[in-house]
N, C-alpha and C positions, 0 to 999 in steps of 0.2 A: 931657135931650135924647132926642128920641123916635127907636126903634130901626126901622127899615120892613128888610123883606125883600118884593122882587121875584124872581118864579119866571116862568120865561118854558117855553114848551111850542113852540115853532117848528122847521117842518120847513127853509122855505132860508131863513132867517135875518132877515128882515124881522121878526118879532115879540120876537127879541134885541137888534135895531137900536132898534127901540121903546123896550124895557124899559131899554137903558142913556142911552137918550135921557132917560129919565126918572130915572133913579139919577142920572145927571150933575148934574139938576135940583134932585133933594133934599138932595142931601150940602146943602146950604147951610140944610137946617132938622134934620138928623138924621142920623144913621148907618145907612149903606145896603150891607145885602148882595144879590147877584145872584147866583142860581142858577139854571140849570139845571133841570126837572122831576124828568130822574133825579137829579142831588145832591141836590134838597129834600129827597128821599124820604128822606137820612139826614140831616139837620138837624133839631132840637130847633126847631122854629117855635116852640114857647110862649111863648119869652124876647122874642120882637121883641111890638113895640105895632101897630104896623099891616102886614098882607099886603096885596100887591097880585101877582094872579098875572094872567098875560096869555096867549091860547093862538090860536092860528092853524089856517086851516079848510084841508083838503085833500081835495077831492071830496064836500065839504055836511058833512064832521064834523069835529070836537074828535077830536084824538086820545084812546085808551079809558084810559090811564094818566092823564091829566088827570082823570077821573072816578074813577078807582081812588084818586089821591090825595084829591082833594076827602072821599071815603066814609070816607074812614084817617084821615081830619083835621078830622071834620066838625065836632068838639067845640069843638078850638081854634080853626078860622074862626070858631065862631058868638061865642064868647069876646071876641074881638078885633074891630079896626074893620080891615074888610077892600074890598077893590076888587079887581073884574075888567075885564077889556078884550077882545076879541076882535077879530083881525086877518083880516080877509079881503077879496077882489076885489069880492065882490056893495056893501061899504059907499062902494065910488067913486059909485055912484048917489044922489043928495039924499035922493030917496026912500025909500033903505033904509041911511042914516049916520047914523041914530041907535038909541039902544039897543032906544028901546020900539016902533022900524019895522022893526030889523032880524030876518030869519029864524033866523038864527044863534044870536045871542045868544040868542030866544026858546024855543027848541031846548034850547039850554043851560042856561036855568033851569029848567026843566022838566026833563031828563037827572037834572042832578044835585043839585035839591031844597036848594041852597044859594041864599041870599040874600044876595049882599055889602050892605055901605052902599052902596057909589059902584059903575056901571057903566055901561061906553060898547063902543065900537065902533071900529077904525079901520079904513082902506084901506089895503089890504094894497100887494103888488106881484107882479110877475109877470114873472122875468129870464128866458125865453124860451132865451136862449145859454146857461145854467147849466144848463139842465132835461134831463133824460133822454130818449131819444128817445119811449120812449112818450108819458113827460108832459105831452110836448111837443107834440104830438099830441092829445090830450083835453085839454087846456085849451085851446090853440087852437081847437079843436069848439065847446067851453064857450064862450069867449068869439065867436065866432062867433053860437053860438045868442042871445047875450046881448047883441049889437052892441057888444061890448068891441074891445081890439086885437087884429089878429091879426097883427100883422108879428115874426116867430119873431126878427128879425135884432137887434132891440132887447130892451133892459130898457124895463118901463111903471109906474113907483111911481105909487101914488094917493094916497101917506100924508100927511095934510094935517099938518104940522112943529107949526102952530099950534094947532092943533084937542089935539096931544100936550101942548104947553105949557101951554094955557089947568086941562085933565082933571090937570095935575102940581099945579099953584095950587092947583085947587079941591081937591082930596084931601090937604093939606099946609098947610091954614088949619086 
């Protein structure tokens, strides 16, 4: 039975919602732990067979602890059969929802000089009522400049449910 460990790096919680949408998926081919960026950091990752770490963008970056781990762990990702994903607002666009279109991602392999097997992209979301007043504020602007939503009064998820499930199959054949 193959052992997977999911690390999720999310600042309001849509790339947690991901990561257990996908653990829920796997328990039916393996044994699934989910953790947190800061808990992995004390977990013995060697023991599982496949990583799948997922990280969410907040004003164009990957938070800097996502690459502090990546750097601390580069051995055993390279070791193991590994997948990343990256959640953000820019992948609601067609044009930029997949891995080898998006900015992010591309960003990302370049940062941190890691290579998974499998990598994708999803759309994020953006709870408007949940966010800070600044936040709320510059990403309104953001999407404004971007002809995204701008109505503060709602939540706008982009996360395609399907596009999760299809990325869960294909990394678990």
């Amino acid at each position: 039975m193959k052992k997977y460990l999911i690390i999720y790096s999310t600042v309001d919680g849509q790339t947690k919602k991901i990561s257990e949408r996908i653990s829920n998926r796997l328990k039916k081919k393996g044994s699934v732990t989910i953790l947190s960026l800061e808990k992995a950091n004390k977990e013995d990752i060697d023991k599982f067979d496949f990583i799948l770490i997922g990280a969410s963008i907040r004003y164009g970056k990957h938070r800097d602890n996502l690459f502090k781990f990546i750097k601390d762990n580069k051995t055993t990702l390279e070791s193991k059969m590994t997948a990343f994903f990256s959640v953000n607002v820019v992948a609601r666009k067609p044009e930029k929802s997949e891995a080898d279109t998006n900015p992010y991602i591309k960003k990302f392999i370049f940062l941190s000089d890691w290579k998974p097997n499998y990598l994708t992209v999803f759309a994020g979301k953006i709870d408007y009522p949940k966010l800070r007043t600044l936040d709320k504020i510059m990403i309104r602007i953001i999407m404004w400049l971007t002809k995204g939503p701008t109505d503060i009064s709602i939540s706008h998820e982009f996360t395609d449910w399907e596009k999760v499930d299809k990325f869960t199959e294909k990394i678990s054949s």
